[in-house]
C-alpha positions as CSV (number, residue, x, y, z in Angstrom):
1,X,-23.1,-70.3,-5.1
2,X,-24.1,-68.8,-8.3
3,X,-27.3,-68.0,-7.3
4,X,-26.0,-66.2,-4.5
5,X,-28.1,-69.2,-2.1
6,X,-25.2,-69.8,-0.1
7,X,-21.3,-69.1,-0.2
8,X,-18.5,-71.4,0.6
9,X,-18.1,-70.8,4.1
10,X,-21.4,-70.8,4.6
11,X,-22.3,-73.0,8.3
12,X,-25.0,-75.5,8.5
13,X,-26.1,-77.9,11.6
14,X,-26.0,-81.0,9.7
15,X,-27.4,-84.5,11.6
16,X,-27.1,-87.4,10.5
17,X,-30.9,-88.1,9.9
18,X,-33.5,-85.8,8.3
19,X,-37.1,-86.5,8.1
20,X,-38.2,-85.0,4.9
21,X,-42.1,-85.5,4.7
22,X,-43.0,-85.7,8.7
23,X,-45.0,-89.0,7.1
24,X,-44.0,-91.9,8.8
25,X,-44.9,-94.2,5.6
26,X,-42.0,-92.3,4.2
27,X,-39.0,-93.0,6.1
28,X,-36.6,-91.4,7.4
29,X,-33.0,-90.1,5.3
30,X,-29.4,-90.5,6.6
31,X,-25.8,-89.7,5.7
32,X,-23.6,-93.0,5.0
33,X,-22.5,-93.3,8.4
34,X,-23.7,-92.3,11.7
35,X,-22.3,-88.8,13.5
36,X,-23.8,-86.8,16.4
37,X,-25.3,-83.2,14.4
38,X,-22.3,-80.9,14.1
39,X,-21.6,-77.7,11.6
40,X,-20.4,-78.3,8.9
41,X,-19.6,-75.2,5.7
42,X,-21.0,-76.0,2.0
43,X,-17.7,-76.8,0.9
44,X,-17.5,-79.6,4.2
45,X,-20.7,-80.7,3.4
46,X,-19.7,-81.4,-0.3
47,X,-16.1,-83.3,0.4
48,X,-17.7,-85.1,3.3
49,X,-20.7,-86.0,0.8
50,X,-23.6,-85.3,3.1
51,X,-26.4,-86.3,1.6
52,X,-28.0,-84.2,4.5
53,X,-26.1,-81.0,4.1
54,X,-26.8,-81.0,0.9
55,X,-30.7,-81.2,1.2
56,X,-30.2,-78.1,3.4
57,X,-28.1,-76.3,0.6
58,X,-30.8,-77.2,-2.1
59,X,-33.2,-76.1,0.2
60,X,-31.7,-72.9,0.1
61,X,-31.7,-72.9,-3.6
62,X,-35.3,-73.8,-4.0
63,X,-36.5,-76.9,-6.0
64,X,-37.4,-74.4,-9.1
65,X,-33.9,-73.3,-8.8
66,X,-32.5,-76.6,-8.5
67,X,-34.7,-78.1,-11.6
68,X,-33.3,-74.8,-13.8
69,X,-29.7,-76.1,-13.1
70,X,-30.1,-79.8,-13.7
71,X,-31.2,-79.4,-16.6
72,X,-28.9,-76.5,-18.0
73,X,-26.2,-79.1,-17.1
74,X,-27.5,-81.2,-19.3
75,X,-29.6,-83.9,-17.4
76,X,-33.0,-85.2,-18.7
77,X,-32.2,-84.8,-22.2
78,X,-30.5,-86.3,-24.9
79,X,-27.3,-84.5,-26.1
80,X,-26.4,-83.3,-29.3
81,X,-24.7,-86.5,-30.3
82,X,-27.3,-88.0,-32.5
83,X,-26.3,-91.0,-31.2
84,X,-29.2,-94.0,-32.2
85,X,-30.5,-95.2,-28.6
86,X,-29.2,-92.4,-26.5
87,X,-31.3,-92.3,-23.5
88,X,-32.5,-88.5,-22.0
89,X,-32.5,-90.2,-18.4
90,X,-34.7,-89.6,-16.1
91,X,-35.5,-86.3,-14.6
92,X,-39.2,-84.9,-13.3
93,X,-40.7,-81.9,-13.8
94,X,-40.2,-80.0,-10.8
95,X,-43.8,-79.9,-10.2
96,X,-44.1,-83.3,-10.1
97,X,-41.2,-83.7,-7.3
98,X,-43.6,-85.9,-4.3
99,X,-42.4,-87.3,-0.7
100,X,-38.8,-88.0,-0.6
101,X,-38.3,-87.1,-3.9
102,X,-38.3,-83.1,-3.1
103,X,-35.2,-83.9,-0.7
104,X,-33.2,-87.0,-2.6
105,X,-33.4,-85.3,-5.6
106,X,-31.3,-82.6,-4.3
107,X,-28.2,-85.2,-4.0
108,X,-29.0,-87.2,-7.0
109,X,-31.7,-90.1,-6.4
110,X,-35.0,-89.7,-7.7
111,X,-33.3,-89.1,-11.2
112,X,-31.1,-90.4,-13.5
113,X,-28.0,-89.8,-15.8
114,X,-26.3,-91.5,-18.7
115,X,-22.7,-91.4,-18.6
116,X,-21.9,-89.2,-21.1
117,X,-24.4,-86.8,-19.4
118,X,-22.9,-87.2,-15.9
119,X,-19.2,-86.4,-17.8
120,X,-20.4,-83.3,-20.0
121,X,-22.2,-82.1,-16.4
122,X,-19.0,-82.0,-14.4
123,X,-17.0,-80.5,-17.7
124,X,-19.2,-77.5,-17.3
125,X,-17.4,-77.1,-14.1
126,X,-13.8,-77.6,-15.6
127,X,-14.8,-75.8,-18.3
128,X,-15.4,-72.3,-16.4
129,X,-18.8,-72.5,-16.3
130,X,-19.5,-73.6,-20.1
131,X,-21.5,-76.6,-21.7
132,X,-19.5,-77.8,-24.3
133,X,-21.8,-80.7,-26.1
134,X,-20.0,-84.0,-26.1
135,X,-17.8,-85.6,-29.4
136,X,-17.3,-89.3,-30.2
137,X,-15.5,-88.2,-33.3
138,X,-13.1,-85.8,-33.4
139,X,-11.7,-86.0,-37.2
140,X,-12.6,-87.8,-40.2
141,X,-10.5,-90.0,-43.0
142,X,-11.5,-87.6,-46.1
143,X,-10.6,-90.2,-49.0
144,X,-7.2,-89.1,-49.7
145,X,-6.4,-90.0,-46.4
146,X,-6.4,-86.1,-45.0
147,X,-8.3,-85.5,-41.8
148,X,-11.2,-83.2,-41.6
149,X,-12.1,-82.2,-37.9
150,X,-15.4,-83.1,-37.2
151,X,-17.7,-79.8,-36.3
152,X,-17.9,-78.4,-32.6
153,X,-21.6,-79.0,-31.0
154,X,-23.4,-75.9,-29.6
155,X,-22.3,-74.2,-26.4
156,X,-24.0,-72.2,-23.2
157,X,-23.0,-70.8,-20.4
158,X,-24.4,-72.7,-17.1
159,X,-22.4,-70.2,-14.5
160,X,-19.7,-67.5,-14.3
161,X,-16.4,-68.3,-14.8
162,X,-15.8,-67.6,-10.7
163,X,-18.3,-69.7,-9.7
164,X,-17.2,-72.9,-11.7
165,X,-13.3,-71.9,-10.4
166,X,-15.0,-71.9,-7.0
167,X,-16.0,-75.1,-8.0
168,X,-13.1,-76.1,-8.9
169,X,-11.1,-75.8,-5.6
170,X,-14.0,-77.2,-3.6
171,X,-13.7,-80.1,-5.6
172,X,-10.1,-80.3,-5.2
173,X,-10.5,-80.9,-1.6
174,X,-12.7,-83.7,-2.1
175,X,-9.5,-86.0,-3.5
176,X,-7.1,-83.8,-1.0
177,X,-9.2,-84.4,2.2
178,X,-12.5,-86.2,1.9
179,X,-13.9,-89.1,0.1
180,X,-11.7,-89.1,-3.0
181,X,-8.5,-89.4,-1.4
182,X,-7.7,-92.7,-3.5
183,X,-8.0,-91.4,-6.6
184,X,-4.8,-88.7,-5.9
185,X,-2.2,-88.8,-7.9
186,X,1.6,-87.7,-7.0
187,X,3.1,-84.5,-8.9
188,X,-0.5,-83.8,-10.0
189,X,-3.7,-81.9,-8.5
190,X,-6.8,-83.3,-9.3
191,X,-10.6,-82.5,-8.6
192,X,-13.7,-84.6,-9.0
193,X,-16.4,-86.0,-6.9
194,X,-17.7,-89.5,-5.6
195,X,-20.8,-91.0,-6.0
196,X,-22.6,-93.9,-4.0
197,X,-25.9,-95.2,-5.2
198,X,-28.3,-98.1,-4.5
199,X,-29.1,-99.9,-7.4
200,X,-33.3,-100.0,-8.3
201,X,-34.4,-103.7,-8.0
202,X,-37.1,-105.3,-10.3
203,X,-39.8,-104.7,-7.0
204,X,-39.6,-100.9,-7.0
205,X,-37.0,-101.0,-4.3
206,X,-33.4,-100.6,-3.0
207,X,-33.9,-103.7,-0.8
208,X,-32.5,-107.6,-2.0
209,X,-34.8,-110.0,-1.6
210,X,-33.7,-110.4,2.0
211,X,-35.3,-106.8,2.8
212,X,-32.2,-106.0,4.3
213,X,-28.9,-105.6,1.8
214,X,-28.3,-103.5,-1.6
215,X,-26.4,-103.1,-4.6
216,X,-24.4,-100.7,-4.9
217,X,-23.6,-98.3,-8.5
218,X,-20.7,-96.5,-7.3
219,X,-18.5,-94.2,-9.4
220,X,-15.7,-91.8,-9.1
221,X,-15.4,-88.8,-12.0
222,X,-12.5,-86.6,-11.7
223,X,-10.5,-83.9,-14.3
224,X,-7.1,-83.1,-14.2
225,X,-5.0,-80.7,-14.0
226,X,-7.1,-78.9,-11.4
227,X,-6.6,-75.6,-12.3
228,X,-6.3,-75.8,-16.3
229,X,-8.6,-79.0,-16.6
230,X,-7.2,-81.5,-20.2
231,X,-9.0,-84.4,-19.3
232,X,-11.7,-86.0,-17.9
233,X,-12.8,-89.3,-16.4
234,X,-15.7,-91.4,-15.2
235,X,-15.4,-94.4,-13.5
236,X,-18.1,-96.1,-13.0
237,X,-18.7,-99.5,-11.1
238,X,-21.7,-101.6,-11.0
239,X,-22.3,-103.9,-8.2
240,X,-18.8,-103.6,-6.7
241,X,-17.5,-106.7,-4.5
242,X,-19.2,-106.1,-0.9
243,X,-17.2,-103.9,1.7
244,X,-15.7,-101.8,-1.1
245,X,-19.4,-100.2,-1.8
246,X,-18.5,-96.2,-1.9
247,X,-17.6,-94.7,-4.9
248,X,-14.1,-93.2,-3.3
249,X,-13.7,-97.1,-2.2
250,X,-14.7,-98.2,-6.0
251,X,-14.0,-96.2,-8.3
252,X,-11.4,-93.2,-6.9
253,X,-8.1,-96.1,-7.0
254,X,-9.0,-97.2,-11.2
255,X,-8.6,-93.3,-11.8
256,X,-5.5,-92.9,-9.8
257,X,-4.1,-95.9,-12.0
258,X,-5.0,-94.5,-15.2
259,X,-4.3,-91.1,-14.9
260,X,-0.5,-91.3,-14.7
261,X,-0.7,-93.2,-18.7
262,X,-3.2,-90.6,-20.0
263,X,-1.1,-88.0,-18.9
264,X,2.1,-89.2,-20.3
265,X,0.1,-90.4,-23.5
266,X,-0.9,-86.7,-23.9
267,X,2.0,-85.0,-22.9
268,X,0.0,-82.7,-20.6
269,X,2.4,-80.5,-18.4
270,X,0.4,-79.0,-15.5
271,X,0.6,-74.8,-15.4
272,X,3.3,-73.7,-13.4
273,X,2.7,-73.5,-9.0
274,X,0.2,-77.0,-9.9
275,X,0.9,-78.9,-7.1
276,X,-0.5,-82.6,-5.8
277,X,-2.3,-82.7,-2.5
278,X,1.4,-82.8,-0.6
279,X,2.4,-79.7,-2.1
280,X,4.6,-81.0,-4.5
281,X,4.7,-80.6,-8.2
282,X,5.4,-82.6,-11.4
């Protein structure tokens, strides 16, 4: 969207499998679930959580492009924590993108995130479109007990402020009507995404060592209010009891149980015409 690649509205004919390589040894990638091909527009594509639409959005985009972003987000680096340990993650230099990779990339395998980079990515997004670097401390205890704030980390712009309140709405829909719809929260509008990945097992693979199951990583992170973002949240959940596998199954109902404290801890009193999902307000 901010690159102009696509818009919103934009159509695609989106199957259910896509064969990335045309190299048998390769396999073949899916959606979660099985559906006969059918159109479905970028913001679809995103609440649905097509892992296939998506390849054909970041296809669009170009894998240049899409290395640019994921990194101005903030992936494959450390933060500006200075925190001892932090990992950068994982993330390739486009070039180096091979087989599948130049397709799962684009909906998050072939890389990864630490938490606090997955959180500070989606903040860009609440934030209109600005990288805020990340804070564990927010004051300290000077010795005669006053607080000092602790000094802000460095900030960029990632995208315009319409684009990220594009963003915004789109992702609102995914709690309202797609795979977030547990993690919505009466008298309140909320946006955030799902996630649903296999878990990497000591062989190099996805598989258990029957060949056939997995282990799921599944997460949920959402901010709230939707259209003046306060807060916040990932949720994430690592090898979830089986038939509860999906991030929206997961991790979406722990957020919808702790956002209804945070906000009353806070005090945070949505702008006026928020409304939930149902249309109703605070």
């Amino acid at each position: 969207i901010e690159d102009q690649a696509v818009t919103a509205d934009r159509s695609f004919s989106v199957p259910w499998t896509y064969d990335c390589t045309k190299d048998p040894t390769n396999g073949i990638l899916h959606d979660s679930h099985q559906h006969d091909e059918m159109p479905l527009t970028v913001n679809q594509i995103l609440v649905e959580s097509s892992n296939i639409g998506t390849i054909k959005v970041g296809k669009e985009l170009g894998y240049e492009r899409a290395h640019h972003y994921l990194t101005a987000f903030g992936l494959g680096s450390t933060t500006a924590l200075d925190f001892p340990g932090e990992s950068a993650g994982i993330l390739k230099p486009w070039q180096q993108w091979e087989g599948t990779e130049r397709c799962t990339i684009l909906y998050g395998q072939g890389l990864a995130s630490t938490p606090i980079q997955l959180a500070a990515a989606v903040n860009v997004i609440a934030n209109d479109g600005v990288y805020a670097s990340p804070q564990l401390v927010t004051h300290t205890v000077e010795p005669d007990g006053s607080l000092q704030p602790a000094p802000a980390g460095p900030t960029r712009r990632v995208i315009s402020e319409s684009t990220a309140e594009q963003m915004q709405l789109m992702m609102r829909d995914v709690v309202c009507l797609g795979t977030a719809q547990d993690a919505r929260v009466a008298g309140l509008s909320v946006a955030g995404k799902t996630g649903t990945a296999y878990k990497a097992q000591a062989d190099g693979t996805y598989f258990n060592a029957d060949g056939i199951t997995h282990d799921y990583y599944s997460s949920f992170v959402g901010f709230f209010p939707a259209e003046d973002p306060q807060v916040t949240i990932l949720i994430s959940i690592d090898e979830p009891k089986s038939g509860f596998n999906s991030g929206g199954q997961a991790a979406a109902p722990l957020f919808q149980e702790l956002v209804p404290t945070i906000r009353h801890e806070l005090g945070i009193i949505p702008p006026r015409g928020s409304v939930d999902c149902n249309g109703n307000g605070a």
